[in-house]
C-alpha positions as CSV (number, residue, x, y, z in Angstrom):
1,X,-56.8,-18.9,-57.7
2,X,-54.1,-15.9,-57.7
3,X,-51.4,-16.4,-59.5
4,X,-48.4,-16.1,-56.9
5,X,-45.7,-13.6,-58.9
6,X,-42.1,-15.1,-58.7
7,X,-39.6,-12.5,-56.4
8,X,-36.4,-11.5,-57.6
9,X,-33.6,-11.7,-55.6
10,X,-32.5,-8.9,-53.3
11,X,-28.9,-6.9,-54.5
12,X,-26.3,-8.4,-53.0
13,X,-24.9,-6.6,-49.5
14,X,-22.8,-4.1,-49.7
15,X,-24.6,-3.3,-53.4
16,X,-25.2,0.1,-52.1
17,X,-22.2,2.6,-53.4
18,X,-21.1,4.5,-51.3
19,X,-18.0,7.1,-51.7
20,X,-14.6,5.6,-51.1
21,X,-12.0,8.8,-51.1
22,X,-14.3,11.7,-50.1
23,X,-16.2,9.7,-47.2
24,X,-19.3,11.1,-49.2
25,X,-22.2,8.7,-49.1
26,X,-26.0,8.6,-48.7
27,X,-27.9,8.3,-45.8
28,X,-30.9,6.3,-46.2
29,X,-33.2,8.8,-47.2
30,X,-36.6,8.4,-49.3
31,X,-35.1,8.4,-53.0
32,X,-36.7,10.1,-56.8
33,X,-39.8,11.5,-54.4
34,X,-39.1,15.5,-55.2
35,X,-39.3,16.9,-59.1
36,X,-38.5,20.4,-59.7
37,X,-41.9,22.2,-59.6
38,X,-42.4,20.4,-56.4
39,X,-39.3,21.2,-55.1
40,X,-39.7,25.0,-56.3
41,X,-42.9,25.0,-54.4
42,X,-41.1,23.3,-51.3
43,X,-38.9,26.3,-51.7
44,X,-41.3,29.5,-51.9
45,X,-43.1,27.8,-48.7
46,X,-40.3,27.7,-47.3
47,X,-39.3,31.2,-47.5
48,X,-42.6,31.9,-47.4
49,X,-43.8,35.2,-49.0
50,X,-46.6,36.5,-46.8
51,X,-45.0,36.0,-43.6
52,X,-41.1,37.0,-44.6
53,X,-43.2,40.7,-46.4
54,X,-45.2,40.9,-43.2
55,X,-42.1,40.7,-41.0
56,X,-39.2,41.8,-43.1
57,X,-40.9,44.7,-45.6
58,X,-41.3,47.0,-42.8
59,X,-38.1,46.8,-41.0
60,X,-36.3,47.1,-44.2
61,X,-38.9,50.4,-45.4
62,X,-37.5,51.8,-41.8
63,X,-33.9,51.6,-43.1
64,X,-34.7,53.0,-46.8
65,X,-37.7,54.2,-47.6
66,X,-38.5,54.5,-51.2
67,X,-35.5,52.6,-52.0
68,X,-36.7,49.2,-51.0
69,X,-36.9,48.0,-54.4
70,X,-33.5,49.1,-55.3
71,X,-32.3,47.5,-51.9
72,X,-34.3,44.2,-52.8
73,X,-32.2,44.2,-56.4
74,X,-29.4,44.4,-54.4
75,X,-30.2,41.9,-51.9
76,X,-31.1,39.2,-54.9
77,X,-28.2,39.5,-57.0
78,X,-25.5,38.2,-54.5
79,X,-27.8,35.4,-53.8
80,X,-28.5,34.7,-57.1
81,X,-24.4,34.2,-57.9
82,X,-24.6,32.1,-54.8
83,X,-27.1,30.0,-56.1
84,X,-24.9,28.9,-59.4
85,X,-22.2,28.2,-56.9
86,X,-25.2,26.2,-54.9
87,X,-26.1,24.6,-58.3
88,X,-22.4,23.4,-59.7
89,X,-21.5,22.1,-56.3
90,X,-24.5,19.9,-56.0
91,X,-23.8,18.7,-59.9
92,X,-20.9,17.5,-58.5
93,X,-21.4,16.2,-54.6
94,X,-25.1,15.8,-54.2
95,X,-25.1,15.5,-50.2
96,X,-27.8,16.3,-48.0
97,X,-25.5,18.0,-45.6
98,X,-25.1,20.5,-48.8
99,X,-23.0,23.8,-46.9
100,X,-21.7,21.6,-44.4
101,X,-20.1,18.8,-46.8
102,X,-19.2,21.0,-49.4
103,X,-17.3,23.5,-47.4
104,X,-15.6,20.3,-45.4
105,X,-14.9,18.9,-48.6
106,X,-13.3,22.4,-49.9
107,X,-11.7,23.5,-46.7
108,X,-11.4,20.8,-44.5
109,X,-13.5,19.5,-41.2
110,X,-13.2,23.0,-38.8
111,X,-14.7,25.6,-41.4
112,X,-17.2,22.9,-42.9
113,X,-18.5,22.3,-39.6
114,X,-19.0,26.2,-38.6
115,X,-20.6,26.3,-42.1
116,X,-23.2,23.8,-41.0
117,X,-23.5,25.2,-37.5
118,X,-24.5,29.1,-39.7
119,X,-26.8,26.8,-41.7
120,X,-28.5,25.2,-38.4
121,X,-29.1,28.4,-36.1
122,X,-30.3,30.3,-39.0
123,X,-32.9,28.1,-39.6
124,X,-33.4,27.7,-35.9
125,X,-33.7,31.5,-35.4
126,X,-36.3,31.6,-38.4
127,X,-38.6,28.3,-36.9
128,X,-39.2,30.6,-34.0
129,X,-40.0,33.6,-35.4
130,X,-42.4,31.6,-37.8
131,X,-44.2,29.8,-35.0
132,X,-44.6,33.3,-33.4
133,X,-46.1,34.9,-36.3
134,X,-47.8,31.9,-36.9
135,X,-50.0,32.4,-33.3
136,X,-49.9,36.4,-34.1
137,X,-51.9,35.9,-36.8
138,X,-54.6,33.3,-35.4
139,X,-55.4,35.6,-32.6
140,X,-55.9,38.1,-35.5
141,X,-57.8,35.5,-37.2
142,X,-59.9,35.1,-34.4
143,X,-60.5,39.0,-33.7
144,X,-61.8,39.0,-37.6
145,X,-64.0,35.8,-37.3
146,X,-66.0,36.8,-34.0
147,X,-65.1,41.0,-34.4
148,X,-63.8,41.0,-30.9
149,X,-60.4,42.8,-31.1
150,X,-59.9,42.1,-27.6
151,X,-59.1,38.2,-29.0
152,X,-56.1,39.7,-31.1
153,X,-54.7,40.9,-27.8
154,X,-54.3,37.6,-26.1
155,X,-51.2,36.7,-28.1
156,X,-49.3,39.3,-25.8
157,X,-50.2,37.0,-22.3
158,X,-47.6,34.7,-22.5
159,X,-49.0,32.2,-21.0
160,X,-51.1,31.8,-24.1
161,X,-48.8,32.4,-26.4
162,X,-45.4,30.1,-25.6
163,X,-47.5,27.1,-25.2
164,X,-49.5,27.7,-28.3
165,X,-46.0,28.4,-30.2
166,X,-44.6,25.4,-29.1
167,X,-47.7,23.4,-30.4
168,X,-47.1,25.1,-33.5
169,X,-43.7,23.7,-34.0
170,X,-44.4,20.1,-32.6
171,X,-47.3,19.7,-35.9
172,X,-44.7,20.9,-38.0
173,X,-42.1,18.6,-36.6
174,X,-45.1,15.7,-36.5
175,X,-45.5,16.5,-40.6
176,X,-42.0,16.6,-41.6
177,X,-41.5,13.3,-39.7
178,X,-44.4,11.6,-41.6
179,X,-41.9,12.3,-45.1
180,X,-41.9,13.6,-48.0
181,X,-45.0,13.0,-49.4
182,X,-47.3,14.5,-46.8
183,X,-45.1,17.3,-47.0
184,X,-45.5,18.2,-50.9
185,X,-49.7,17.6,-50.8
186,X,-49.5,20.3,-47.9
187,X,-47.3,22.7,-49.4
188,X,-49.2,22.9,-52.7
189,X,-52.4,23.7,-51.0
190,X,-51.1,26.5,-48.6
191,X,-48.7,28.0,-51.0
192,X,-51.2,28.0,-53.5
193,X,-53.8,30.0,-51.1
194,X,-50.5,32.5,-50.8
195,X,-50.8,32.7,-53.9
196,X,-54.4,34.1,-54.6
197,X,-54.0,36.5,-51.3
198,X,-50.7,38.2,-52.6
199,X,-52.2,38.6,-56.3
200,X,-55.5,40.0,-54.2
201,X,-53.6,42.7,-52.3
202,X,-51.2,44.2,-55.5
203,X,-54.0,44.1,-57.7
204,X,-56.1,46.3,-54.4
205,X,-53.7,48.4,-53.8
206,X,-53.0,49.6,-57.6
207,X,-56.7,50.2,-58.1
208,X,-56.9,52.1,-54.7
209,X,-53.9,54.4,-56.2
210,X,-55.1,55.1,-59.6
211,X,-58.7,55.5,-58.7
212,X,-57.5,58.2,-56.0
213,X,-58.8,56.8,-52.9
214,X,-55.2,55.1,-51.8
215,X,-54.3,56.3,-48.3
216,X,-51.2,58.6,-49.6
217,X,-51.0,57.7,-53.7
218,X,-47.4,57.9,-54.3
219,X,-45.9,57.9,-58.6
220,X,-43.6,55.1,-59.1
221,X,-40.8,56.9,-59.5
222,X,-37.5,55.0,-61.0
223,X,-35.6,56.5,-58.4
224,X,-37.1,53.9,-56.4
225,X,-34.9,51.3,-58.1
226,X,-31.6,53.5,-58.1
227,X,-29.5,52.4,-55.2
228,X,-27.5,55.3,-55.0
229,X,-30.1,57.6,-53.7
230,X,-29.9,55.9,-50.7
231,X,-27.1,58.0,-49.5
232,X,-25.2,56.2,-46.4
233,X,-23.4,53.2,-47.5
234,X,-24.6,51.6,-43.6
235,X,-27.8,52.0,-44.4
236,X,-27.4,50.7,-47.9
237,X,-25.7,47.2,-45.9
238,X,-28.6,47.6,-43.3
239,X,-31.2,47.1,-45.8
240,X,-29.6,44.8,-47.6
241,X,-29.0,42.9,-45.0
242,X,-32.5,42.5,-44.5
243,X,-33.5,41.7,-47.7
244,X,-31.5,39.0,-47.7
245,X,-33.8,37.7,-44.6
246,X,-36.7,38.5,-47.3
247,X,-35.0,35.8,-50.0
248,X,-33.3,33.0,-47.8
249,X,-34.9,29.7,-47.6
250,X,-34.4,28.7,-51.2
251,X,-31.5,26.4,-50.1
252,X,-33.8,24.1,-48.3
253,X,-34.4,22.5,-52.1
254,X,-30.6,21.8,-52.2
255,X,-30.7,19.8,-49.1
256,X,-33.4,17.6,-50.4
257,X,-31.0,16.3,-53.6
258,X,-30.6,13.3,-52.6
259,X,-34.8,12.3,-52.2
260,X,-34.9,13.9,-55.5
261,X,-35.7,12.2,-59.1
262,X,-32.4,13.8,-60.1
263,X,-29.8,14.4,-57.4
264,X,-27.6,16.2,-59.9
265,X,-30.1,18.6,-61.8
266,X,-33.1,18.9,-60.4
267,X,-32.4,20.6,-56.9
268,X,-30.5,23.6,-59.0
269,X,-33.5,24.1,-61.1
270,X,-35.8,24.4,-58.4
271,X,-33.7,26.6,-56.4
272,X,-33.2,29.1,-59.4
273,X,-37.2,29.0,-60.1
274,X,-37.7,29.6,-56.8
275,X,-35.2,32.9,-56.7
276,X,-36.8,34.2,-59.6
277,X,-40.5,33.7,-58.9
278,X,-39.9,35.4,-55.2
279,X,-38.2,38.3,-56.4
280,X,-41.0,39.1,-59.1
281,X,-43.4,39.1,-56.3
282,X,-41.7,41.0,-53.6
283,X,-40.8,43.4,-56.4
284,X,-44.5,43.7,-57.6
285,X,-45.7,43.8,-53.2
286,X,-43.2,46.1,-52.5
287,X,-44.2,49.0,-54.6
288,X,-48.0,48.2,-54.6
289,X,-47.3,49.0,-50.7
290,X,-45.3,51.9,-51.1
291,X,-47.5,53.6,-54.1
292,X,-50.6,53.0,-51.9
293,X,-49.5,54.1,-48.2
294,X,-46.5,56.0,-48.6
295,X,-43.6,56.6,-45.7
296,X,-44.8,59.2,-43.7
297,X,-43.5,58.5,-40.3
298,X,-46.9,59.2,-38.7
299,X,-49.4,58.4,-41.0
300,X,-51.8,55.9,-39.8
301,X,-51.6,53.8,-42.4
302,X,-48.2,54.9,-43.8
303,X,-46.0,52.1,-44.7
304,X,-42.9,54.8,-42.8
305,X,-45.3,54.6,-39.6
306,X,-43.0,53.0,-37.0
307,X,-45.8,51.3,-35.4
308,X,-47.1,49.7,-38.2
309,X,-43.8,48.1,-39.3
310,X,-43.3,45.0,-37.3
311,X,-46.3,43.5,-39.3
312,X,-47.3,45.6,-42.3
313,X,-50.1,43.7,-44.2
314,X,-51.5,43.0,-40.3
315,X,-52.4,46.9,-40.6
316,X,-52.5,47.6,-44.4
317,X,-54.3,44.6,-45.7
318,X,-57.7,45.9,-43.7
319,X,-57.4,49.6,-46.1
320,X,-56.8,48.1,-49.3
321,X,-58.7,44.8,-49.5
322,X,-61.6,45.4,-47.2
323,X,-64.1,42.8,-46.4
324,X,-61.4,40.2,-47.4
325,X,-58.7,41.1,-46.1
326,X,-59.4,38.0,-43.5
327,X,-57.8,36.4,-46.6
328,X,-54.9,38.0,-46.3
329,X,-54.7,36.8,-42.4
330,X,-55.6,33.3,-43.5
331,X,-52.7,33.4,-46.2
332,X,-50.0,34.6,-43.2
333,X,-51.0,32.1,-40.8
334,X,-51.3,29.2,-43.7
335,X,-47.4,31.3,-44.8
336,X,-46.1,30.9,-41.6
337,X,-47.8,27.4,-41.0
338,X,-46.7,26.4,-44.5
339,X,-43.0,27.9,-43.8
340,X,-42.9,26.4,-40.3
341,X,-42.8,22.6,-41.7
342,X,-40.9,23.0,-44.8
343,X,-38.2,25.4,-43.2
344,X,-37.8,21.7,-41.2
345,X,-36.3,20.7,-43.9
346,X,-32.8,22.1,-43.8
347,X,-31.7,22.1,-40.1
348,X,-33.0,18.1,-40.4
349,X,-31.1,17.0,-43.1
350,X,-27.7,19.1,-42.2
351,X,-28.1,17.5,-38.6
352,X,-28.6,14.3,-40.8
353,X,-25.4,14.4,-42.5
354,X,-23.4,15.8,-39.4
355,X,-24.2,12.9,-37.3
356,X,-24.1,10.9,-40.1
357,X,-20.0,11.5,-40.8
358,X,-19.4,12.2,-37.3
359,X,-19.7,15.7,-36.3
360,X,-22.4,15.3,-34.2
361,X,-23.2,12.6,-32.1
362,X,-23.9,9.6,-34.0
363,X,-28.1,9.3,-32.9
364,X,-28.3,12.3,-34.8
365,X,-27.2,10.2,-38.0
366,X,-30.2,7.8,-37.8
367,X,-33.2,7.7,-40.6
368,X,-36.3,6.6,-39.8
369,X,-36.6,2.5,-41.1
370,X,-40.1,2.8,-42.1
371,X,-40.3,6.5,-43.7
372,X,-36.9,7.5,-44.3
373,X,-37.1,10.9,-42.8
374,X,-34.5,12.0,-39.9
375,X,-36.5,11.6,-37.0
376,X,-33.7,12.5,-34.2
377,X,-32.5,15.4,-36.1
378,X,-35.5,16.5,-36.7
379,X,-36.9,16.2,-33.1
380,X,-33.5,17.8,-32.2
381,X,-34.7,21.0,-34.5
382,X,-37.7,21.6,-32.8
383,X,-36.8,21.2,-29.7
384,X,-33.9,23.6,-30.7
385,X,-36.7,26.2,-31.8
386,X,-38.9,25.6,-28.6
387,X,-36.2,26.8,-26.7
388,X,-34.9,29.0,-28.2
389,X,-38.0,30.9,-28.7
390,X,-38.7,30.6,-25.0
391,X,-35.6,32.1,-24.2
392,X,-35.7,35.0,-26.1
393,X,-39.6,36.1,-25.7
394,X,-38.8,36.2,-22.3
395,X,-35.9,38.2,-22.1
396,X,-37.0,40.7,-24.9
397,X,-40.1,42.1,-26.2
398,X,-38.4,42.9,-29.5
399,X,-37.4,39.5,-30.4
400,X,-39.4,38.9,-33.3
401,X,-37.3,42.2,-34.8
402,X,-34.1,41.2,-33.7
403,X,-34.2,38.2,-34.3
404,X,-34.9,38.7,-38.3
405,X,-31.5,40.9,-38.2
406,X,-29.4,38.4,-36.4
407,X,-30.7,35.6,-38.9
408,X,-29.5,38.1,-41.6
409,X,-25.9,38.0,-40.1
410,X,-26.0,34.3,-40.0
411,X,-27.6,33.8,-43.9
412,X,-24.1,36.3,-45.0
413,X,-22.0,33.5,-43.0
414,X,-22.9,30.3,-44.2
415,X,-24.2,31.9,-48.0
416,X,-20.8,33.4,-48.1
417,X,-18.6,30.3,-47.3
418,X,-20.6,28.3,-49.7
419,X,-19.9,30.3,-52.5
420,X,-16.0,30.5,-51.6
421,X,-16.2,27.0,-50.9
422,X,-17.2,26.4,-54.8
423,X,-14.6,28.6,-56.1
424,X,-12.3,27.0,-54.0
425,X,-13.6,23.4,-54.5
426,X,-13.4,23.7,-58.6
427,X,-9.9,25.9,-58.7
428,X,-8.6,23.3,-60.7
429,X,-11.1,22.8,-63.5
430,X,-13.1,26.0,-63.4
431,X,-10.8,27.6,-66.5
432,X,-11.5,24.5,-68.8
433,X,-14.6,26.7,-70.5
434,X,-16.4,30.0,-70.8
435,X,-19.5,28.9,-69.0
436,X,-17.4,27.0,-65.7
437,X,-15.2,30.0,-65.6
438,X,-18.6,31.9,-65.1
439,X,-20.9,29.7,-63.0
440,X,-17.6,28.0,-60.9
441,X,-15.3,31.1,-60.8
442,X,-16.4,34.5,-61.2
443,X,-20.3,34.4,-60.0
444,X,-19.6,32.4,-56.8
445,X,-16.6,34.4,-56.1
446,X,-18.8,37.7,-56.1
447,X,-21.5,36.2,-54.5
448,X,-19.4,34.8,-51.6
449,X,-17.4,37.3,-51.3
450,X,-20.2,40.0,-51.3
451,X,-21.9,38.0,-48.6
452,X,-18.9,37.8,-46.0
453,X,-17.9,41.1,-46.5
454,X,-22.3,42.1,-45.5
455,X,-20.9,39.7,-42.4
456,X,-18.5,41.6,-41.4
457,X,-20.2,45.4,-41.8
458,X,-23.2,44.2,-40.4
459,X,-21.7,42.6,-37.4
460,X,-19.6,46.0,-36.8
461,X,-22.7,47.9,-37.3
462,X,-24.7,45.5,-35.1
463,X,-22.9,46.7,-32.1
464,X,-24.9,49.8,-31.9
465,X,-28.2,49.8,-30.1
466,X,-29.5,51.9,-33.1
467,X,-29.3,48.9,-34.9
468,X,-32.2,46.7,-34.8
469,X,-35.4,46.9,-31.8
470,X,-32.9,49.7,-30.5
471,X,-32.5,47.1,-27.2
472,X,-28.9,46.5,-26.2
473,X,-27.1,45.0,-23.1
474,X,-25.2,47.0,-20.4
475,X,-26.9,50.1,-21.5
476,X,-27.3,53.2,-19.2
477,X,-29.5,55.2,-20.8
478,X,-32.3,55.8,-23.1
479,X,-33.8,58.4,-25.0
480,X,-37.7,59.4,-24.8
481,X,-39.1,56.5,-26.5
482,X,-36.9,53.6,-24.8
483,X,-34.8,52.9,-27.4
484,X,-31.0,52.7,-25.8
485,X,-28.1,55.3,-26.0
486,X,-25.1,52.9,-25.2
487,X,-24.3,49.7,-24.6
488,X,-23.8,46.5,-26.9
489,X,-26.4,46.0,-29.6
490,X,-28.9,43.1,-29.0
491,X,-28.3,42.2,-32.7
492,X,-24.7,41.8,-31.7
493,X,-25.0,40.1,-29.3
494,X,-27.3,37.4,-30.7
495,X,-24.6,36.7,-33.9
496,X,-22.0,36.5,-32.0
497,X,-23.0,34.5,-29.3
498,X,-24.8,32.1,-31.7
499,X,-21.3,31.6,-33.2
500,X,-19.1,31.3,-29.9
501,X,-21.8,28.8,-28.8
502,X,-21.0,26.6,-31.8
503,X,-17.3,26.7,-31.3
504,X,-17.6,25.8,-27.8
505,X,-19.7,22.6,-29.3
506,X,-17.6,22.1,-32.2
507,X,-14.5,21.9,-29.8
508,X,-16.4,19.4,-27.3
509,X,-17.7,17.5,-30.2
510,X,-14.0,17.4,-31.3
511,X,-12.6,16.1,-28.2
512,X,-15.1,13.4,-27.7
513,X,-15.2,12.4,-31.6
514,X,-12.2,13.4,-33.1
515,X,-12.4,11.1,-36.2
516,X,-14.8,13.7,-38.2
517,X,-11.8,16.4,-37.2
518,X,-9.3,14.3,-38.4
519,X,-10.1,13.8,-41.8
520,X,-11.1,10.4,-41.4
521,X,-14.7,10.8,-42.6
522,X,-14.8,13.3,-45.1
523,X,-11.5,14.1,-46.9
524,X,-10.9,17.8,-48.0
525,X,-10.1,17.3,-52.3
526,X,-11.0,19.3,-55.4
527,X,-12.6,18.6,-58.4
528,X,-9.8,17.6,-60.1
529,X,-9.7,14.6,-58.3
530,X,-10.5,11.5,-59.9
531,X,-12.9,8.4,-58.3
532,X,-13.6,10.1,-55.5
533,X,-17.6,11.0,-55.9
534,X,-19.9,8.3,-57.2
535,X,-22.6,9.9,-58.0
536,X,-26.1,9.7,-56.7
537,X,-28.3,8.8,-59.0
538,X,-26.7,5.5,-59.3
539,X,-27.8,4.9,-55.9
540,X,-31.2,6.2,-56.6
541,X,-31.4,3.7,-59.6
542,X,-30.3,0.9,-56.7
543,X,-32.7,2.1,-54.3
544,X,-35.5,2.2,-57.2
545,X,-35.0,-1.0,-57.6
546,X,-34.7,-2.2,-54.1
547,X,-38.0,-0.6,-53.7
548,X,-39.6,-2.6,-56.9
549,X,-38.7,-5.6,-55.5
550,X,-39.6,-5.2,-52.0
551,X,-43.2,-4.2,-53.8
552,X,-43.3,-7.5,-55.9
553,X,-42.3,-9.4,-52.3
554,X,-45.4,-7.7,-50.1
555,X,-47.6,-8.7,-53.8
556,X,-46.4,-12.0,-53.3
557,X,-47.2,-12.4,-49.7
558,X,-50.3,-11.3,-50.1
559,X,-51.2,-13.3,-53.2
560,X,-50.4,-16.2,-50.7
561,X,-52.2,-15.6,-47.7
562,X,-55.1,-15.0,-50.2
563,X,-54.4,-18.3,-51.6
């Protein structure tokens, strides 16, 4: 006969800490499930090489040329100062709500909340252009498997392509509702296939050049890397202002601290890991591309080509891998697939924690009792996309472009305040030693500051209908190839009305829940202040232990209906 195992008592209610000062407190989510390699992985799917080359690398080649490595330095070093800010503010508050908290906490409940709101439609522009390339490629896919390119085509009817989208972005929504663990075995597989396509096409395209049969073989010249040769200072922030679409995503590691083994730690090192890898390989794509096709603007496999921009590898990948480059459209759609679910991540959890204090409405604050995830919040993210996506494919055939620009504008807005929100946050303790006057003070500082100031020039520049797909409201006329003369950017007039749309909902949500706005949920505070954050991992080591228990009950049980 079994032996029946004794169960330990349950913690007392109310056992649970939560944050008496701040208002800072957990929300219920899955707890020690994410390491740092596994989080680093979460991270690169979520930014999701393939797809952000395929989409981004062109655009930004149109705005630089040769200089895109130079521009991508440029692009990675503000984010990388944002990322110690990132890292010392998630030492100290480890809060799923990450931008949104922190900058509430820093500068009270009316910029934190237009922090989270920049955090929220960024990640909403991105799902949409994800699911879109997503069903790009898979017609492509298709067109390879049977070779009939006419199958590649039907991604332009519509009627195939929205409803196929929106499938796209339910499964992702279905996967990231399961949790965390589903989430991790499918990331690891798909970014692992990335992976072994990327490392396919550099090492093609280097042998193409040197053994002469490249389409235009093109030195690496240093000058490549130099910066200033880029001439026009609005070109310099246009291109970096799409780079930056190139490296955002990593921050969707932060927002997971709180289901990680160490709240405190481990989310920083996976975000820096992440950085680092990313830029080694868009550095190493980036001028196998440009060595091996060149930028002639009318070659017809020239990287320069307008009309091979708005997917590059979709027309280079055939050249310079051959007979596998069907890998390369496997890796894209398993990229975008991959990128889709994980990118989940961050709009769920910053809904999480808004309706969680009170600055949304409060279903949005509910977990999931069975798997911890946030169901609503993450329902409310698709549903977001969906929409979104609708909207916009059918008001403009160059969303996909525009929409990667206007994401740029919204990364510089919430990036930016983060970073001042650090600086500002640890004013009162960042002197105390070399290394907090570095990683709380000075990096932050020029990363935020950098960031908001490529806010601000972008969104001047944005106004133009140069700027972006060339599409633009109110315009009157257009030059030979459609591309508008006057009249306000489309760019422009996707930032800015993202932002006027979330203070119209921040001041509704204000009026009909004023408590968040008030104060009364998350108090604004510094780091000198003392016991005001408990920190997490005492909860985790509760919650561990909760969950040990609650094992040793269901052994129990079942010892006894056995018996």
């Amino acid at each position: 006969m079994p032996e029946v195992i004794p169960v330990p008592p349950s913690p007392p209610t109310g056992a649970i800490p939560t944050v008496n000062a701040s208002g800072l407190s957990n929300k219920g989510l899955s707890i020690g499930k994410v390491g740092a390699i596994a989080g680093a992985v979460i991270g690169i799917s979520c930014i999701a090489p393939a797809y952000t080359l395929t989409s981004g690398l062109g655009p930004t080649i149109s705005e630089v040329g040769y200089q895109v490595p130079a521009i991508l330095l440029l692009g990675f070093f503000p984010m990388l100062l944002v990322v110690f800010g990132y890292r010392e503010l998630n030492n100290a508050m480890p809060d799923s709500g990450t931008s949104f908290a922190w900058a509430t906490r820093a500068f009270g409940p009316w910029v934190g909340w237009m922090t989270g709101w920049g955090l929220i439609t960024a990640t909403i522009l991105v799902l949409s252009n994800l699911a879109a390339v997503a069903v790009d490629f898979l017609f492509i896919l298709l067109a390879q498997i049977f070779h009939n390119p006419e199958l590649g085509d039907l991604t332009r009817n519509l009627w195939i392509n929205i409803p196929i989208t929106a499938l796209f972005l339910a499964v992702a929504a279905w996967i990231s509702y399961r949790g965390v663990e589903e989430t991790k075995i499918f990331q690891y597989i798909l970014v692992g296939f990335q992976a072994i396509a990327l490392t396919w096409y550099i090492v093609a395209a280097f042998v193409g050049v040197s053994n002469g049969t490249a389409f235009d073989p093109t030195p690496v010249s240093p000058e490549w890397f130099n910066p200033l040769a880029v001439g026009d200072l609005s070109v310099v922030i246009a291109g970096v202002s799409l780079s930056i679409f190139l490296f955002w995503g990593w921050d969707a590691v932060i927002t997971m601290n709180e289901e990680a083994k160490d709240p405190e730690k481990t989310p920083g090192r996976a975000a820096l890991l992440t950085i680092l890898s990313i830029m080694a390989v868009y550095l190493l794509v980036t001028v196998a591309t440009l060595s091996y096709a060149g930028i002639s603007p009318d070659g017809e496999f020239s990287a320069g080509n307008p009309e091979n921009q708005e997917s590059i590898f979709a027309v280079l990948s055939g050249p310079i891998m051959g007979p596998f480059a069907i890998l390369m459209s496997i890796a894209i759609l398993s990229s975008s697939a991959a990128s889709l679910q994980s990118t989940m991540i961050s709009p769920s959890r910053t809904i999480l924690a808004m309706g969680h204090y009170g600055a949304l409405p409060k279903p949005f604050g509910r977990v999931h009792p069975v798997r911890k995830t946030p169901a609503v919040a993450t329902l409310a993210s698709a549903l977001a996309a969906i929409g979104f996506y609708v909207v916009t494919r059918l008001l403009s055939e160059n969303a996909l472009w525009d929409t990667i620009t206007a994401l740029g504008l919204m990364v510089c807005f919430y990036y930016g305040l983060t970073g001042l929100a650090c600086v500002w946050y640890f004013r009162k303790t960042a002197f105390k030693s070399t290394r907090t006057i570095f990683f709380q003070f000075i990096f932050p500082l020029m990363g935020g500051l950098g960031l908001v100031a490529m806010f601000g020039k972008t969104l001047i520049d944005s106004m133009s209908p140069s700027y972006g797909s060339g599409s633009a409201l109110f315009a009157t006329s257009y030059d030979a190839n459609g591309v508008a003369q006057d009249g306000i950017g489309l760019v422009f007039i996707l930032g800015m009305g993202v932002l006027l749309l979330g203070v119209v909902l921040m001041l509704i949500t204000a009026w009909r829940n004023p408590s968040f706005f008030r104060g009364e949920k998350i108090s604004m505070g510094t780091s000198a202040d003392t016991g005001q954050i408990e920190v997490l991992s005492e909860f985790a080591l509760l919650m561990e232990e909760e969950e040990r228990q609650q094992k040793l009950r269901e052994e129990a049980a079942a010892a006894e209906d056995t018996k």
